[in-house]
FIMI-138515 format. One line per 5 residues: their letters; for each residue x, y, z of N, C-alpha, C, O. Coordinates in Angstrom, 1 decimal, decimal comma. Each point is the difference from the previous one (the first is absolute). Example, Ala and Ser with C-alpha at 12.3 -4.5 7.8 and 13.67 -1.06 7.14 Angstrom:
<recs>
as) 13,2/-5,7/7,8/-0,9/1,2/0,0/0,9/1,2/0,0/1,0/0,0/0,7  -1,4/1,1/-1,4/0,9/1,1/0,0/-0,8/1,1/0,8/0,5/1,1/0,1 $
</recs>
This chain:
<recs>
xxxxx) -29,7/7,0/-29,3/0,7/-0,9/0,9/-0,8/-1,2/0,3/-1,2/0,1/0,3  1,8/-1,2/-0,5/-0,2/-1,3/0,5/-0,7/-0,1/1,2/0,3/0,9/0,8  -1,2/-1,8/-0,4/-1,0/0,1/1,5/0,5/-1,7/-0,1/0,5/-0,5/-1,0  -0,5/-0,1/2,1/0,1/-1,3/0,6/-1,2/-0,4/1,0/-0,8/0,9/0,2  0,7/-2,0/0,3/-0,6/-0,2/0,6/0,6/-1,2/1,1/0,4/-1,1/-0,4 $
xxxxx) -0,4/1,5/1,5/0,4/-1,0/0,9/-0,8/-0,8/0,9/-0,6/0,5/1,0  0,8/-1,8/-1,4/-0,9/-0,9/1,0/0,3/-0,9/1,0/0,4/-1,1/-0,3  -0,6/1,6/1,8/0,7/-0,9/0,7/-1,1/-1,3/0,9/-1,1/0,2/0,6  1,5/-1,1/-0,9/-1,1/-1,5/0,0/0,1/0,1/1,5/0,3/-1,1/0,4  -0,5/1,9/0,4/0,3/-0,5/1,9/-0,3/-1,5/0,4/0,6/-0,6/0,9 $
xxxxx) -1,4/0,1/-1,6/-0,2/-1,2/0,7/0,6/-1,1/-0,1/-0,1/-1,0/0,8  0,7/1,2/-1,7/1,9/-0,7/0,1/1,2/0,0/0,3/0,8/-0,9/-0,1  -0,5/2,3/0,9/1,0/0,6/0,4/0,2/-0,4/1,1/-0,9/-0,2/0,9  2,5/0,0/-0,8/0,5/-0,8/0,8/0,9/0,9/1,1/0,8/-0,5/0,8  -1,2/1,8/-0,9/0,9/1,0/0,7/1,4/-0,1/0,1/0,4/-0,2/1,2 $
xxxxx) 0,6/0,2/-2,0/1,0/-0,5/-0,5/0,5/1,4/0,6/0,8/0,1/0,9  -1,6/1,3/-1,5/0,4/0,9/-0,5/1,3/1,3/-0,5/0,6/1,0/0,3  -0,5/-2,1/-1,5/1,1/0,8/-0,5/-0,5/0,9/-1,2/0,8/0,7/-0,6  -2,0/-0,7/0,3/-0,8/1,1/-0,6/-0,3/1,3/0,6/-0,4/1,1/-0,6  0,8/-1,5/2,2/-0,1/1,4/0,6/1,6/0,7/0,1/0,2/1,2/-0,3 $
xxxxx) 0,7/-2,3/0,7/1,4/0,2/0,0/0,2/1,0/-1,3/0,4/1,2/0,0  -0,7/-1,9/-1,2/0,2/0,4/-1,1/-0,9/1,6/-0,8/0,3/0,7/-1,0  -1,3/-0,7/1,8/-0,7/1,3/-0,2/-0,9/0,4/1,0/-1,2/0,1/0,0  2,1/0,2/1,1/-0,7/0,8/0,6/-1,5/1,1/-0,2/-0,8/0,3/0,8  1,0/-0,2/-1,4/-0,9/1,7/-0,7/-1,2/-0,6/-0,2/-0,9/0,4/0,6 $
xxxxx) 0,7/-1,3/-1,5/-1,2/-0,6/0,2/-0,3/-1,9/0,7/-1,1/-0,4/-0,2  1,8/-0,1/0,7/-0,1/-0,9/1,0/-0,2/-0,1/1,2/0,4/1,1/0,5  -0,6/-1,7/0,3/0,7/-0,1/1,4/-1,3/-0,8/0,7/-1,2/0,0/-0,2  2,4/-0,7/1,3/-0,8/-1,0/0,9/-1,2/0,4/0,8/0,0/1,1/0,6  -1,1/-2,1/-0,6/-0,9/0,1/0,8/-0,9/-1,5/0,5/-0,9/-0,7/-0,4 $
xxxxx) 1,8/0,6/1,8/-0,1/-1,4/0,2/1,0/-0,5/0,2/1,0/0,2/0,5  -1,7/-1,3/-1,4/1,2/-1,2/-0,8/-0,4/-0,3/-1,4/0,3/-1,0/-0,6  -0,8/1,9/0,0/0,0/0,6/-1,4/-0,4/1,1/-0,7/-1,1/0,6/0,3  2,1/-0,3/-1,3/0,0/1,4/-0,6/-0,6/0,7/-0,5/-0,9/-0,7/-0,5  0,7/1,6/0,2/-0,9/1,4/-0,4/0,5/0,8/-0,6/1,0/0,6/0,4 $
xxxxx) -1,8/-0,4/-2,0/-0,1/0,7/-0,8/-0,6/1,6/0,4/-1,2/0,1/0,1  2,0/0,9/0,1/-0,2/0,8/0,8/-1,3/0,8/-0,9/0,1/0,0/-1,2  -0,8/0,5/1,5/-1,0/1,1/-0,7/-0,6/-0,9/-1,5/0,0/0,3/-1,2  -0,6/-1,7/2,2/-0,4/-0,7/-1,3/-1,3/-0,1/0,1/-0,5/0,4/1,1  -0,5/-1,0/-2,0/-0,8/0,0/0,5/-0,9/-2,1/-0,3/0,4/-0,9/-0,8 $
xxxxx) -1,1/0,9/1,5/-0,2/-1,7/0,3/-0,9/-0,5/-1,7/-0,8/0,7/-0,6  1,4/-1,6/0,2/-0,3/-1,1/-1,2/0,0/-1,1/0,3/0,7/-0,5/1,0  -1,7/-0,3/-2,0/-0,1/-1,4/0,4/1,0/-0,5/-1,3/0,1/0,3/-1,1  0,7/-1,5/2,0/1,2/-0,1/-0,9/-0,9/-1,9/0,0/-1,0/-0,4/0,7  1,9/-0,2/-1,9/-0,6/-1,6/0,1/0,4/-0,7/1,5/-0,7/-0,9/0,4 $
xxxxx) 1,6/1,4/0,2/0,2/-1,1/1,3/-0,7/0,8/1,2/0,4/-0,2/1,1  -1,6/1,3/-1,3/-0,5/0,6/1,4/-0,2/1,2/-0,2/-0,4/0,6/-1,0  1,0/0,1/2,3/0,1/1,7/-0,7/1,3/0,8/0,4/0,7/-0,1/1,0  -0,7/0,7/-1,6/1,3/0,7/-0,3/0,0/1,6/-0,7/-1,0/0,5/-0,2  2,2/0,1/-0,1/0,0/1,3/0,5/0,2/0,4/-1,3/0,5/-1,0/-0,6 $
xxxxx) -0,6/2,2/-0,4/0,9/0,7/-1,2/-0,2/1,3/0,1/-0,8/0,5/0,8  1,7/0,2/-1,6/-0,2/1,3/0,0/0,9/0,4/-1,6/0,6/-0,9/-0,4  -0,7/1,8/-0,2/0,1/0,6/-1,3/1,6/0,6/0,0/-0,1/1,2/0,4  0,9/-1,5/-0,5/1,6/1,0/0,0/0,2/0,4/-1,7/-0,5/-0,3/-1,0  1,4/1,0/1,2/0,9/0,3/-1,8/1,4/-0,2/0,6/0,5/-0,2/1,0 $
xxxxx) 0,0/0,5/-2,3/1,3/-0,7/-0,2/0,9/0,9/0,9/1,2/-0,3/0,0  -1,4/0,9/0,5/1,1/0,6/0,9/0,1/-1,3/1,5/1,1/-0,3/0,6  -2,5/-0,3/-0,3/0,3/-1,0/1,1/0,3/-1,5/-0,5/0,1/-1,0/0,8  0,0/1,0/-2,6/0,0/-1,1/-0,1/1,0/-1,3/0,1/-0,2/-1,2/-0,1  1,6/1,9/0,5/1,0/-0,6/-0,1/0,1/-1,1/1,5/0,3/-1,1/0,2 $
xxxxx) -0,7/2,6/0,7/0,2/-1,2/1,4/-1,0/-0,7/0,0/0,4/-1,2/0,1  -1,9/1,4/0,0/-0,8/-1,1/-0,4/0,2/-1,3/-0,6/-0,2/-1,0/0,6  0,4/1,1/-1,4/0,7/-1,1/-1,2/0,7/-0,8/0,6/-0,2/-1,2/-0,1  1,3/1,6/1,0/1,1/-0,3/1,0/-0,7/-0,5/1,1/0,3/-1,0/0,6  -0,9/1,7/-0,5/-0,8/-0,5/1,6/-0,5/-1,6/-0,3/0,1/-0,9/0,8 $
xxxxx) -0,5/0,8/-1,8/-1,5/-0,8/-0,8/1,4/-1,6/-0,3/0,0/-1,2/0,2  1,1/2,0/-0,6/0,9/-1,3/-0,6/0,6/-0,4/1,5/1,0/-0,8/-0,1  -1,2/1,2/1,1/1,2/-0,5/0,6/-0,9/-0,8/1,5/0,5/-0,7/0,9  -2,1/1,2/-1,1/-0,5/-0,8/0,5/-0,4/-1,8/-0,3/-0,5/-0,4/-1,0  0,9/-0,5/2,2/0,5/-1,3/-0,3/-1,2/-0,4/-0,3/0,1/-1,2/-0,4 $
xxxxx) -1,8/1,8/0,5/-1,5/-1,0/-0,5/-0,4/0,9/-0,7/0,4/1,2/0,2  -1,2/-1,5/-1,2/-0,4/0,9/-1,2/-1,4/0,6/0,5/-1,0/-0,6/-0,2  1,0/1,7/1,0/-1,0/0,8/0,6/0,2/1,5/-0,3/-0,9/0,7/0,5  1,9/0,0/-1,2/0,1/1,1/-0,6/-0,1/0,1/-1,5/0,8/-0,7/-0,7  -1,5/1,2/0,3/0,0/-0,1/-1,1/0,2/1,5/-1,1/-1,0/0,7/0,2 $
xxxxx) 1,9/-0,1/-1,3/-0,3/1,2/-0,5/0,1/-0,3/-1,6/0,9/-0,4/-0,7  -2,5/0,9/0,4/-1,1/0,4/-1,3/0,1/1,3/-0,7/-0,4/1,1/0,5  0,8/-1,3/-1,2/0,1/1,3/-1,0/-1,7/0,2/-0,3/-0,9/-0,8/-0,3  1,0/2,0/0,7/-1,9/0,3/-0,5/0,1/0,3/-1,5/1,0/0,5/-0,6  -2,2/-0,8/0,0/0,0/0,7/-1,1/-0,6/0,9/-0,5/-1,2/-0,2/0,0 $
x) 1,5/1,0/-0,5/-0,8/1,3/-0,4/-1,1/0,1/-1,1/-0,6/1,0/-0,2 $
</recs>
């Protein structure tokens, strides 16, 4: 099975949150911006920010979460094997 990788850039996030709206399970507010739930901290180019490793069973809402946020601070990487 396929592994992904999700990277969320926090330091651009505009707490919109319809990443949480849209996946609960692994999103949700903290603040006035969102959280990658059970992620763990990375340095992204704009500061630091959060990722964690999914497979394709979470990849759909991710993806969704990632397109429907209005600043490009989500991001989802196919790992490769």
């Amino acid at each position: 099975m396929a592994k992904f990788k999700i990277e969320h850039h926090k330091e651009i996030c505009i707490g919109c949150g319809a990443c949480a709206a849209i996946d609960p399970e692994d999103w949700v507010m903290e603040g006035d911006k969102s959280h990658l739930i059970d992620s763990d901290k990375i340095d992204t180019e704009n500061g630091k920010g959060e990722g964690k490793i999914i497979d394709e069973s979470k990849l759909a809402l991710n993806q969704e979460a990632a397109d429907a946020c209005p600043v490009p601070c989500i991001f989802v990487k196919k790992v490769e094997e």
